[in-house]
N, C-alpha and C positions, 0 to 999 in steps of 0.2 A: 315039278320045278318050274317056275318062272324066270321070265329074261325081264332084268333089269337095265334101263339105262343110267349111267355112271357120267361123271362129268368133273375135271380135275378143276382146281380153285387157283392157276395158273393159270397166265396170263401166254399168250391166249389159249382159253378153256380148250381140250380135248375130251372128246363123248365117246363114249364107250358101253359095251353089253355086258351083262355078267348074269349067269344061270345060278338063283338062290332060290332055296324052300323059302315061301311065301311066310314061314316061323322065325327066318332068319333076321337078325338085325342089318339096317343096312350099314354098310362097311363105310370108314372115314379115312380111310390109306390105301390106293391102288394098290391090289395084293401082289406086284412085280416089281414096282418101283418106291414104294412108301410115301410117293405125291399125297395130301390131303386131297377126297374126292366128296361129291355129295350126289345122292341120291336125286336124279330128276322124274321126276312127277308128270305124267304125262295122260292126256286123253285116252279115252278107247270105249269100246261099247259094255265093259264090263257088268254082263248078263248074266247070272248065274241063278239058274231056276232049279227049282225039283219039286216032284210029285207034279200034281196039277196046275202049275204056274204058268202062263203067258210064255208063247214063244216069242224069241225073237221077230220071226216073220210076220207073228200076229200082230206087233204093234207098229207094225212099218205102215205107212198112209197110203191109202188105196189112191190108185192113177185113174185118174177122171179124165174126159174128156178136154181139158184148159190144160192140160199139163204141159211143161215145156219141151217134153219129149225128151229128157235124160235122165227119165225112170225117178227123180226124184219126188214126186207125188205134188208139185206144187198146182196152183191153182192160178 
């Protein structure tokens, strides 16, 4: 199961979670109140490897010596 975020098409929008199989369609009516809602779209590191694939870890940027000191690997 995946958490989706939900978002009503009123004024002003309310955001919301909802747990759907990732087969599921996404839903156009809050399943409680019948509000039209729409699926929002959002960021994430969405990595999904198998067998011999690159880890996440692997492809993180090694921390040098110039870094700014918050682990971000900048230079």
């Amino acid at each position: 199961m995946a958490t989706y975020l939900y978002e009503t098409l009123t004024t002003p929008p309310r955001q919301f979670e909802l747990q759907q199989s990732m087969k599921d369609a996404p839903l156009t009516k809050h399943p409680e109140t019948g509000e039209p809602i729409r699926r929002i779209i959002t960021g994430g590191l969405g990595v999904m490897a198998k067998g011999n694939a690159p880890r996440y870890s692997d492809m993180q940027p090694k921390k040098s010596g110039g870094s700014c000191g918050s682990g971000c690997g900048c230079h």
